[in-house]
N, C-alpha and C positions, 0 to 999 in steps of 0.2 A: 291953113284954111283952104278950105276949095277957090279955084276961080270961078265959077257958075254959080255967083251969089250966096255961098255958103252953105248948098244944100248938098249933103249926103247921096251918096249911091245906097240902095236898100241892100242890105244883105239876101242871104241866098235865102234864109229863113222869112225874111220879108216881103222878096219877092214870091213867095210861096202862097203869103195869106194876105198880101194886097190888093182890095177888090176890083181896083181898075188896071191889076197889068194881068194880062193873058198870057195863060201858060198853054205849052205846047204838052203834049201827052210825055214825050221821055227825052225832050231835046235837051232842055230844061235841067232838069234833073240830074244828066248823064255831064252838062256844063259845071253842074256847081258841086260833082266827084271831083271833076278834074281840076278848077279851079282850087278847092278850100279843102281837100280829103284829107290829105297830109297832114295841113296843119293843125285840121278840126283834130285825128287821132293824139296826135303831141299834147295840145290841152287838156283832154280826157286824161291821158295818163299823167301829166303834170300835177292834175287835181289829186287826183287817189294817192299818188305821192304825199302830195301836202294833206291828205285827209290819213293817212296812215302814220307819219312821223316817226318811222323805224323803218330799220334795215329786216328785211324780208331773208328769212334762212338760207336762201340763195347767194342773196346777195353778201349775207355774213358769211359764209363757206366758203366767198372768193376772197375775202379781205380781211379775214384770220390772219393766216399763215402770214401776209405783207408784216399785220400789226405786232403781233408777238416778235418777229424776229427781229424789227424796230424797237422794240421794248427792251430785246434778250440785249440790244446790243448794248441802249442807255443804259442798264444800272441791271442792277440783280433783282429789285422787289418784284418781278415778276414771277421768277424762280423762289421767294419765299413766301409769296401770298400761295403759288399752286403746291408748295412744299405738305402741308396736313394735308389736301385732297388728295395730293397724290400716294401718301402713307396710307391712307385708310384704303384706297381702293388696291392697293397692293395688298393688305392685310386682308379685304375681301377676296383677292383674287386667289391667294397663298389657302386663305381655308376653304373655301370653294373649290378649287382646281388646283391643289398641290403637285398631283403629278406634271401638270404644261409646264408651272414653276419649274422644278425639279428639272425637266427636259432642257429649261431655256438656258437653265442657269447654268448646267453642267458641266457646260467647254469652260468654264471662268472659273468653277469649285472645285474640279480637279487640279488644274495646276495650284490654286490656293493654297490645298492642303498639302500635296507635295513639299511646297515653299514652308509651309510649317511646319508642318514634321521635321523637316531638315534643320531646318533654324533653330527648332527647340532640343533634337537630336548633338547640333553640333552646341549648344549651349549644356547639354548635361554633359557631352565630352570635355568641355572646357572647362564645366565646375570641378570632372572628377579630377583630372591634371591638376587644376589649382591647388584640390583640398592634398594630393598625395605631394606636389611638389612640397608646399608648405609644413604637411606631416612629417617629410623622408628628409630634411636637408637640416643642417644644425642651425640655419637662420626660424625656421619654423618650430623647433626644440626652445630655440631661444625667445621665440615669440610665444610660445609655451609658457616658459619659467616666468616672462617678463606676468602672463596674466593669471600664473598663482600665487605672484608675490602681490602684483596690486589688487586683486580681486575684480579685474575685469575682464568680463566673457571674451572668449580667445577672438570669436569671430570681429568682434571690433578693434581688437591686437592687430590682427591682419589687415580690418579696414584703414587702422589711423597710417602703418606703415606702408601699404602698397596703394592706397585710395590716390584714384588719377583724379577724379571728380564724383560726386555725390549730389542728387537732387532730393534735399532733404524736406522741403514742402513749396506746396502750390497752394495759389491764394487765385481767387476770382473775386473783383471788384466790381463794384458799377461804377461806371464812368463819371456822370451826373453828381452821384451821390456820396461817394467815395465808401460805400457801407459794405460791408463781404457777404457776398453772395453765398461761396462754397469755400472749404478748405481739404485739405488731403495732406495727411504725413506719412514719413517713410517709418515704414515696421522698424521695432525699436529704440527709436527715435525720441525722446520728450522733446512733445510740441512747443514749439513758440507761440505768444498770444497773438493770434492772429488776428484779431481786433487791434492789437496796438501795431503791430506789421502793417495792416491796411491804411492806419490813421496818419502814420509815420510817411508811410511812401506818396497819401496825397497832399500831404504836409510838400515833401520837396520838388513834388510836381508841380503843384502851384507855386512855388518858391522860384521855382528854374524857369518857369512859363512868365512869372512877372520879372524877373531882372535880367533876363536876356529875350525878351519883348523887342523885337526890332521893327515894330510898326508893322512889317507885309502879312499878308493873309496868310501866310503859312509858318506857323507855331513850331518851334523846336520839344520834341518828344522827349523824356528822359525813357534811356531805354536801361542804364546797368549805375549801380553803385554799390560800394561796399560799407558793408558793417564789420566794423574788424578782420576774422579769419572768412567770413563767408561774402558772396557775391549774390547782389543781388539783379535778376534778370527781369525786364519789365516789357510786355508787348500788350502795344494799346491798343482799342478796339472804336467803333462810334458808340459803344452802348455797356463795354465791358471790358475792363484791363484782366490782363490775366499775368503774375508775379509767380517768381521759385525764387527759394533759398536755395544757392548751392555751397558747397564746400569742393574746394579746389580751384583748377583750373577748367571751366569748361569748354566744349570746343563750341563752332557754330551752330551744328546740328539742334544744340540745343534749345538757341532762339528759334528754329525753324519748327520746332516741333510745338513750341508754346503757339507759334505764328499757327499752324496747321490747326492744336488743338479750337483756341480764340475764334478762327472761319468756323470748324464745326460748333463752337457753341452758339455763334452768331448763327447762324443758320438754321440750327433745329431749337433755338429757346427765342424768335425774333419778338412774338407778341411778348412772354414774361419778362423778356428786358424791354421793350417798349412801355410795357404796361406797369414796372417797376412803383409799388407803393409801400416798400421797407417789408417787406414778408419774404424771405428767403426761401422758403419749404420747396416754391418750384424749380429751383438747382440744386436739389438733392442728388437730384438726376444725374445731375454733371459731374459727380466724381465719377467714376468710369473712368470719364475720359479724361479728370484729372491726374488719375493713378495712373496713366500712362504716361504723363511726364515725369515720373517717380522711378528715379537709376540710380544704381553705383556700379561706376567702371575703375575695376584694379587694375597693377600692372600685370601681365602674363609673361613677357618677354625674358626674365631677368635667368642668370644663370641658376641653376641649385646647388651648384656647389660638392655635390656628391656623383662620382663614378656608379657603373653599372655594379658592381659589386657592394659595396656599401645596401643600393637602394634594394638589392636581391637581398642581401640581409635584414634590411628590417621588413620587406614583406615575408620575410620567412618568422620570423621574430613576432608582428602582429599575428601573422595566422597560428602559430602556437597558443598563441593569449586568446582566440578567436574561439579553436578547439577546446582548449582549459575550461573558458568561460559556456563556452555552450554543454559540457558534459555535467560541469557544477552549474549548472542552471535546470539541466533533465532531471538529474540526481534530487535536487531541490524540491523540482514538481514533483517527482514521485514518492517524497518522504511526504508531501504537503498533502499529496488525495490519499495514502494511506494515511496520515493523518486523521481527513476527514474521514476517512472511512470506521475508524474507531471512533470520533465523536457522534455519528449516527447513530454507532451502532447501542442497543438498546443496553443498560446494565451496566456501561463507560461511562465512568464521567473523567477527561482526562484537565487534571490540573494545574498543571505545570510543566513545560518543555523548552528543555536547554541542547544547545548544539557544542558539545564540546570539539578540539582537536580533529580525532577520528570516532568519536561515539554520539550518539543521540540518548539523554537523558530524559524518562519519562516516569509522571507518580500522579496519580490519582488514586480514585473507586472503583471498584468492583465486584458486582455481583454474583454469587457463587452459580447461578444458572444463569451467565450471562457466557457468550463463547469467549473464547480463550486468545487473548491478544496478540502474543506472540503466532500463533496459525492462522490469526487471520493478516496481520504482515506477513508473516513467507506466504499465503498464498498469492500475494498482491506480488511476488519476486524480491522483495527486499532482503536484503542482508540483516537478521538477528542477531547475529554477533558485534555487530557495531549500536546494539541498542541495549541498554541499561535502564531498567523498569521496576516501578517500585508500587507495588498497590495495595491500598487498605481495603478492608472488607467493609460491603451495605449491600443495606434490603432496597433494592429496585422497586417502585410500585408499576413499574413498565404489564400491560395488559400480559404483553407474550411472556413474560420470565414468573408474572403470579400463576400462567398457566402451565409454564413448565416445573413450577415450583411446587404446585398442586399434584401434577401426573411423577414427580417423584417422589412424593410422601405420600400421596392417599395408594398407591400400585393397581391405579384400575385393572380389571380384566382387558381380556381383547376386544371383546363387545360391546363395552363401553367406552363413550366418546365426552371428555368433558369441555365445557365451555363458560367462557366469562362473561357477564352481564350486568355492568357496573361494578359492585363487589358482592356478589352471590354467583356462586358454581354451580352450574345445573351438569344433569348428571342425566343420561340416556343411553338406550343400549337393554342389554339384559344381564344380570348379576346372580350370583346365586344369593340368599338370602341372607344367611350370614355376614358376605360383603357388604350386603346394605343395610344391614344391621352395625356393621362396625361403622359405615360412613354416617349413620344420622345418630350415633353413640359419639364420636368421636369427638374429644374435648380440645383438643390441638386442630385448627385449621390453617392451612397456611398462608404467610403475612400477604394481605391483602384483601380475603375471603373473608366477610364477616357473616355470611348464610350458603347453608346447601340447600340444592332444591332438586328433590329424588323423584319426583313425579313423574319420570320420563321415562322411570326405571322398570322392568320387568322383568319379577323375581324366575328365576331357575333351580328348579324343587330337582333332590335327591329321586333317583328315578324310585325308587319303590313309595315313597307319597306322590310323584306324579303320578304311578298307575294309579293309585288309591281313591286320587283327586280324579282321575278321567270314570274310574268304573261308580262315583258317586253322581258325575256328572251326566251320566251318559243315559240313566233314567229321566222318564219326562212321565208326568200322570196325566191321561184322558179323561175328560167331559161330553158328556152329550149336551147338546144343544141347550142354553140359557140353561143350563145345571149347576149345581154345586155338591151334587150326593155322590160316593164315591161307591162304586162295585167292588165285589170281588179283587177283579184282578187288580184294581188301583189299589187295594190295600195291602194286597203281594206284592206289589212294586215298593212300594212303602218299607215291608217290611224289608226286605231287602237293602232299601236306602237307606234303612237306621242301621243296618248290623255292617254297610260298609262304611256309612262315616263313621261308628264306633273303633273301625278297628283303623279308619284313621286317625283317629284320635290320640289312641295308644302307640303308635310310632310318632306321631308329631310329639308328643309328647318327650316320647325316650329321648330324641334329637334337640329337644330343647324348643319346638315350634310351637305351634298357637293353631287351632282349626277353628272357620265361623264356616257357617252355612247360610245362605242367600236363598229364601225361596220365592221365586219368580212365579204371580199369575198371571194369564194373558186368556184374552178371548178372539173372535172371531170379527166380522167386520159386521154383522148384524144387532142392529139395534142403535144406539144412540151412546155418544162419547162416555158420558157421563152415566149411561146404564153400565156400559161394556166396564168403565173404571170400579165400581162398585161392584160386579161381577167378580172380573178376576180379582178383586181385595179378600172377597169372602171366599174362594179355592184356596186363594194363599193361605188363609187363616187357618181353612180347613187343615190343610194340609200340616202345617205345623203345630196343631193341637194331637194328629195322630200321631204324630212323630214324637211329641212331648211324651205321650201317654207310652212309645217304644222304648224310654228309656234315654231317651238324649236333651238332657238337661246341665245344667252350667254351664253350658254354652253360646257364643254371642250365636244365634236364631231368627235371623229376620226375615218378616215377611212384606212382600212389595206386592199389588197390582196396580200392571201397567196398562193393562186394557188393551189398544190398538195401537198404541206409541212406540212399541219396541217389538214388532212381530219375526216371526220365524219365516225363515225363506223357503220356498220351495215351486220346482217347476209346472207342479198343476195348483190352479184354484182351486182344485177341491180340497187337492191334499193339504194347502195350506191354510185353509178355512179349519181343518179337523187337525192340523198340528198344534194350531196356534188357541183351539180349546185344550187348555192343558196347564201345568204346573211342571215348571224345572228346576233346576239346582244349579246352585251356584257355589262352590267352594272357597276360600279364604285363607292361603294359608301363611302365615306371616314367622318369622324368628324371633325367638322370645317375646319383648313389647312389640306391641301393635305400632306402626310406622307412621309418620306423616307423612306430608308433602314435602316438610319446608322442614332444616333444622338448622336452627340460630345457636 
């Protein structure tokens, strides 16, 4: 309390707005800097502190570094909480910028793989040593005999007699739960129930935990027991035990490498074992790095028992049996693709094949227009005379052998080309007539063909009825304009055309042929479709009623107008306006019967 009766001195702010103390212009002012500035600043900032209640990014940026490495030194959760952050942004940084990766990592991935390469280099060198010692020495003969009399694969003959020690399964438990996480067996191996292994081992951990309980805070571990022949090794975790079966005697390394593996699972699985609610699926993951506790180490050291000569002889002995085997194995493959090459091939059917001594015994089918078996083994280079072949005769429906079976029965010309189309031959090209007379007569077709079909075909007339047929053809009869009356000279033309088709007649005849005549009207481009068709119908008609009336009768005679549908070509419009008023000829000359298209 004051001693002046309890009253207050004003502050600097009071004496500011108090109406009876007089203030000086800057005396004032420049006093109550100096007296209260300091501490007035300190309060302002005090307050904003206390109005803001957080560390300002400044001030986190200075007191990081202190806290983390106070945290790194208490325990590891620091390092497992930042463990998934720090995986993914490595996994960003890896596919974003692979090459800086690449760069960072380099000086560390080189020697890596050196170290591997070598490791796995000198571990093929020690397989092959193992496998020839074990091969060359009469302890390895005798571990031979021992696994074709029992029936057991050599390689575990060798394992049970030289095995130093075996890690024949890894178990991962939950701590808490005793329930198995993961399991991993070694190749070969029939598994043990790892359910009962797991139930079993927390069975006598809590067995050992409760009868040698000695009261203090720290609990005795069971870390190894046996079951019979095998040893079982056991490293405990806070969250997860991790257990191998071994056979043998193991060394230390072993426990160290469970101890190694159990940090790495503890480490990259902390939430799934934390978060543990009887679902295993998310330590699938973990075998990897189970099957890396998964070895068998044999002895290597032991004598072989066999001199330098001995082991030169049986590598000389093998490589005989090596040669043997690899020429009777080429030998093989190339008896086996000539083989196939006969089953392909069209008209084979091979049915039976035996290997005797020194010969190949073979019998089937085949077809007389199929090639010839024996030539096409020697062309493939095999030896014939070590084959013995025996084949019945059949009809192939194979396309290509009805078609070479057709081209040597029917003896086409050169001009003709035949072809198959389902089972009908068609036939194109040019023939003299009589040939196509004997193919659409012919009562024998061969097996496959059940129709010919000659439509393609274009007869080749004996030259003296071709001239016959050209000097018949070669007239054409003129019209005037929208006419149908024939002049003079048209009817000299006529006459003409009846005394040479007569005297084709009588050689077609002599020869055995057949003559029609075709007579063609055609008009001009004047007038309308259907006048022009009716036009040239009545020329035509004309025409062949004079020709009836010349004396050529009993003859097939027909007449066509085609109007402007089939005109005559020529390089002036006029000309072909005044060609194509006209009537022409058409000859027919056919061998003996008159031909179709088709003959079934």
């Amino acid at each position: 309390m004051p001693e002046d009766g309890g009253k207050v001195d004003p502050l600097p702010e009071e004496l500011d707005s108090a109406p009876n103390v007089k203030q000086g212009p800057s005396g004032l002012t420049e006093l109550r800097r100096l007296l209260v500035g300091e501490e007035r600043r300190r309060l302002e900032e005090l307050e904003r502190r206390l109005d803001e209640l957080s560390l300002t990014p400044e001030e986190l940026a200075d007191k990081l570094p202190d806290a983390v490495a106070l945290r790194t030194a208490r325990d590891k959760q620091l390092a497992r909480s930042l463990a998934p952050t720090l995986q993914d942004a490595f996994s960003e940084s890896v596919r974003h910028n692979p090459q800086n990766i690449a760069h960072a990592i380099f000086p560390i991935l080189g020697p890596a793989i050196r170290k591997a390469i070598g490791e796995t280099m000198a571990g093929i060198v020690n397989t092959i040593n193992r496998a020839i010692e074990h091969s060359l020495s009469l302890r390895g003969l005798k571990w031979r005999i021992e696994a074709w009399r029992t029936g057991v694969p050599f390689a575990q003959i060798v394992v049970k007699h030289a095995l130093v020690y075996r890690v024949e399964q890894v178990l991962l438990i939950h701590a808490e739960t005793g329930l198995l996480l993961a399991e991993v067996t070694a190749e070969g191996l029939t598994a043990q129930d790892a359910d009962l292994i797991s139930s079993m081992m927390t069975a006598i951990r809590d067995f050992v935990q409760d009868s040698f309980d000695s009261g203090s805070e720290e609990k005795g571990d069971l870390r190894t027991f046996e079951v019979g022949e095998r040893t079982v090794l056991v490293e405990q975790g806070p969250e997860a035990h991790i257990a191998a079966v071994v056979s043998g005697q193991p060394p230390g390394s072993v426990l160290e490498q469970l101890q190694a593996t159990l940090e790495t699972i503890h480490l990259h699985f902390t939430v799934p074992l934390t978060n543990f609610d009887g679902d295993a699926t998310p330590f699938e993951q973990t075998r990897p790095l189970l099957q890396e506790c998964l070895q068998t180490v044999v002895a290597t050291d032991r004598p072989t028992g066999l001199g330098l000569a001995p082991r030169i002889a049986w590598v000389a002995a093998i490589l005989v049996v090596v040669v043997l085997a690899s020429l009777a194995f080429r030998s093989a493959q190339r008896w086996r693709a000539a083989l196939d090459v006969l089953e392909d091939e069209p008209g084979i059917v091979l049915i039976e094949l035996e290997r005797g001594w020194r010969t190949w015994h073979l019998s089937g089918l085949l077809d007389p227009a199929a090639a010839e078996p024996m030539s096409l083994l020697a062309r493939m280079g095999l030896d014939t005379t070590r084959l013995e072949a025996r084949w019945n005769p059949y009809v192939s429906f194979e396309p290509s052998l009805i078609l070479a079976r057709a081209n040597r029965m029917l003896d086409p010309p050169a001009s003709v080309a035949l072809a198959l189309g389902g089972d009908t031959l068609y036939a194109a090209g040019s023939a003299t007539p009589e040939w196509i007379a004997g193919l659409v007569r012919s009562s024998s077709l061969p097996p496959g063909v059940i129709a010919v079909d000659v439509s393609g075909l274009t007869e080749i007339l004996p030259p003296e009825l071709a001239e016959l047929k050209d000097d018949v053809e070669q007239h054409r009869i003129q019209f005037a304009i929208g006419s149908v009356a024939l002049d003079a000279t048209a009817r000299a033309i006529l006459d003409d055309v009846a005394n040479a088709f007569q005297r084709l007649r009588d050689v077609a005849e002599e020869r055995n042929y057949e003559a029609a005549l075709n007579i063609v009207g055609r008009t001009d481009t004047t007038g309308s479709n259907e006048t022009n068709r009716l036009l040239s119908q009545q020329r035509a008609d004309g025409v062949r009623s004079i020709l009836a009336g010349r004396g050529i009768q009993g003859v097939a005679m027909n007449a066509f107008g085609v109007g402007t549908s089939d005109p005559l070509s020529s390089t002036s419009a006029i000309d072909q306006a005044r060609i194509n008023r006209s009537v022409s000829f058409l000859v027919r000359v056919t061998f003996g019967t008159d031909r179709g298209g088709t003959q079934e």
